[in-house]
N, C-alpha and C positions, 0 to 999 in steps of 0.2 A: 824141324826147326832147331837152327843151335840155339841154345839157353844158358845167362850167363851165372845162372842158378838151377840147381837139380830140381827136377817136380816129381810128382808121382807119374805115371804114365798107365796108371790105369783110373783114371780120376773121373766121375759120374759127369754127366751134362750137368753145367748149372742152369739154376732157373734164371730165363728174364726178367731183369727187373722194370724194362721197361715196356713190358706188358702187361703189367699192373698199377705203371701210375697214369693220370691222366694227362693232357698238354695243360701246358700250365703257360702263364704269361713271360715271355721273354724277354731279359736281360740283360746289354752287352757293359764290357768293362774294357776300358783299355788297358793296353799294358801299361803293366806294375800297379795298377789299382790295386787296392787293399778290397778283397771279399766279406773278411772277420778276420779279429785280431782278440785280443782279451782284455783290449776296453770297449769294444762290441764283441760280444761272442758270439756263435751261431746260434739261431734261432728255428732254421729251415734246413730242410735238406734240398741238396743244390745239385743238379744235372749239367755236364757239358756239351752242350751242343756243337760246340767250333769251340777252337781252341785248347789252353792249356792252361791246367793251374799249378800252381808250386805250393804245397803243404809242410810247413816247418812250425819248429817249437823253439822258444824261446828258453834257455838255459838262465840257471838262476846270474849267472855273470854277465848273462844280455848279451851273448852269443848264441847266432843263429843255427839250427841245425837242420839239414832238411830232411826230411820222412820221407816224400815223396811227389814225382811228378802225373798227373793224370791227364786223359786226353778226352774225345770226345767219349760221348755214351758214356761214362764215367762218375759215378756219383759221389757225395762226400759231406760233409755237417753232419756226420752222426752224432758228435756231442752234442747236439742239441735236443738230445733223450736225456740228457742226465739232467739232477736236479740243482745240481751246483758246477756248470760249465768249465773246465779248463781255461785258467786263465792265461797260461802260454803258449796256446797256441795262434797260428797265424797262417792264412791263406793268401794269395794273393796271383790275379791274371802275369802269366808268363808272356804272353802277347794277346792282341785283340780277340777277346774271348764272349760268346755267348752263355747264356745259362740260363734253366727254369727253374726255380724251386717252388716247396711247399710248405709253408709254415707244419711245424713240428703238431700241431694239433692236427691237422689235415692227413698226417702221413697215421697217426696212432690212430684216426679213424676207420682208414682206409686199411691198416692191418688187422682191424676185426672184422672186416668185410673179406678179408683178399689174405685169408693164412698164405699164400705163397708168395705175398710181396716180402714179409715176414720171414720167410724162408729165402729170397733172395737176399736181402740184408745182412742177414747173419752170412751167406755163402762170401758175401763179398768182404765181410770183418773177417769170417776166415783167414779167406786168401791173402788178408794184408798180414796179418796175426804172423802168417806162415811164412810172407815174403819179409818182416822185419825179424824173425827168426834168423832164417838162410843170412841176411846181413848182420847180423851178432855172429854169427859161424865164423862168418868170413873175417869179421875183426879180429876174433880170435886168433885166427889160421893164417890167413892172408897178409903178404907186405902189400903197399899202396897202388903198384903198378898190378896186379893181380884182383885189387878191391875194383880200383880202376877198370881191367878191362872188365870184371863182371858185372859194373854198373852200363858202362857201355852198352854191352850184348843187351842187357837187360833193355833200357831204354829205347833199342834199332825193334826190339820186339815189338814194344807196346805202343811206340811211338814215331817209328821210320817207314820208309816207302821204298821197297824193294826195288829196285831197277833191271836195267835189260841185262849188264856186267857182271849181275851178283852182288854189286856192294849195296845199300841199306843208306837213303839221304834221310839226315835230319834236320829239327832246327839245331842254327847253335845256340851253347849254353854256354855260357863262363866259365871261365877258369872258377873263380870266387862261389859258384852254385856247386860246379862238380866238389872242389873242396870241403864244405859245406856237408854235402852228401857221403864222399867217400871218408870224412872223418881226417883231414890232412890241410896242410895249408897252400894257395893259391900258387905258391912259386914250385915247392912240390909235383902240384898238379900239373902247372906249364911244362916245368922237364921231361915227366911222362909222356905227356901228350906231344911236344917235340921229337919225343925218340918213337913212341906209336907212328908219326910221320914219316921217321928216318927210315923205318922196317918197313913202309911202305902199308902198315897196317890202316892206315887211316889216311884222309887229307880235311883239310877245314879251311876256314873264313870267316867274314864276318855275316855271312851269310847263309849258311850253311856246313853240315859238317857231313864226309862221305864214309859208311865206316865197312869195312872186309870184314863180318863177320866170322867168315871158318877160320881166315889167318890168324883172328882172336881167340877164336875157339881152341884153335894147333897152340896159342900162348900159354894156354889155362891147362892144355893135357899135359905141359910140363911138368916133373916133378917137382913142386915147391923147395923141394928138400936141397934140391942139384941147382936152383936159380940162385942166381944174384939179390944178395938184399938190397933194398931199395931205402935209403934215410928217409926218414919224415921229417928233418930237419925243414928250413926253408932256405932256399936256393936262388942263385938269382933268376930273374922271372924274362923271358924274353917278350911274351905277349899276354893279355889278361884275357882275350879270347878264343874260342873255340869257334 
């Protein structure tokens, strides 16, 4: 599989975690419902059964940032083990979303019962720990058209449906979320995503977005060093969506 971020490649099975919780009563949200925000903070830990959620924090200026997108099988409310919640954080359905959760007392019972749901949990803070790692790297290192495509690859991974051609459909996203994500501004991100078009690396809509994964991939094996920089300035914007 291309990856729009290195991993280990000898990395242990994780445990499931949801082979350790029980069904729990289901919950649908529409899109752009608020989950938890930090004038309700989470309480429960929350399961994706359909859909998508959007995880962002709120910046002391009241700009939005986003952490990350999650799909089904996907869990999330772990602050709601601490004893003084995050108050900027913010979750919210990316479109018509189901969910189970379990009140935070139910889950710390069920971890004295069940050491390896305990051990999934932590596998799955890992793996985020590791993947908002790899994106500090890349701020570091990376101009925007490079953050860009490794958030791309990233999300055809966790989130797209392979086809018969080889490209990867997903939902669309905004211009305004990918910016948000890749640390840049919306008009920024339009021009990118215009010229990913023009190279044929990609197409989109409002309905979808188609992406060439390896032609992304052949982007990223570029020498940084030999590419074009890319401004972070803001640009004029031709379309706000993706």
């Amino acid at each position: 599989m291309v990856s729009g971020f290195a991993t280990p490649s000898h990395r242990l099975p994780h445990e499931d975690v949801l082979a350790h919780l029980p069904v729990s009563t289901k919950l649908e949200y529409a899109k752009g419902r608020s989950i938890y925000d930090g004038e309700c903070p989470s309480t429960c830990l929350y399961l994706i059964t359909e859909g998508k959620v959007m995880l962002s924090q709120i910046a002391e200026d009241g700009s939005e940032v986003v952490l990350g997108i999650l799909g089904p099988d996907e869990v999330f409310g772990q602050s709601a083990f601490l004893a003084v919640p995050p108050r900027n954080e913010k979750t919210s359905a990316l479109e018509k979303t189901t969910l189970m959760m379990w009140p935070i007392a139910t889950v710390e019972d069920l971890v004295t019962r069940r050491p390896r749901l305990a051990v999934a949990l932590l596998q799955i803070m890992a793996d985020r720990t590791a993947e908002f790692a790899r994106r500090i790297e890349s701020f570091s290192k990376d101009n925007v058209e490079r953050r860009l495509a490794r958030t791309l690859l990233s999300f055809s991974e966790r989130l797209g449906t392979p086809q018969p051609d080889g490209s990867v459909q997903m939902m669309p996203f905004t211009h305004g979320m990918l910016a948000r994500y890749v640390g840049t501004s919306r008009e920024v991100i339009t021009q990118n995503m215009n010229q990913f078009r023009q190279r044929g690396l990609l197409s989109y809509s409002r309905q979808r977005i188609a992406l060439h994964p390896h032609a992304l991939a052949r982007l990223l094996a570029v020498n940084p060093l030999s590419a074009s920089p890319k401004a972070d300035g803001p640009l004029e914007a031709n379309s706000a969506w993706l």
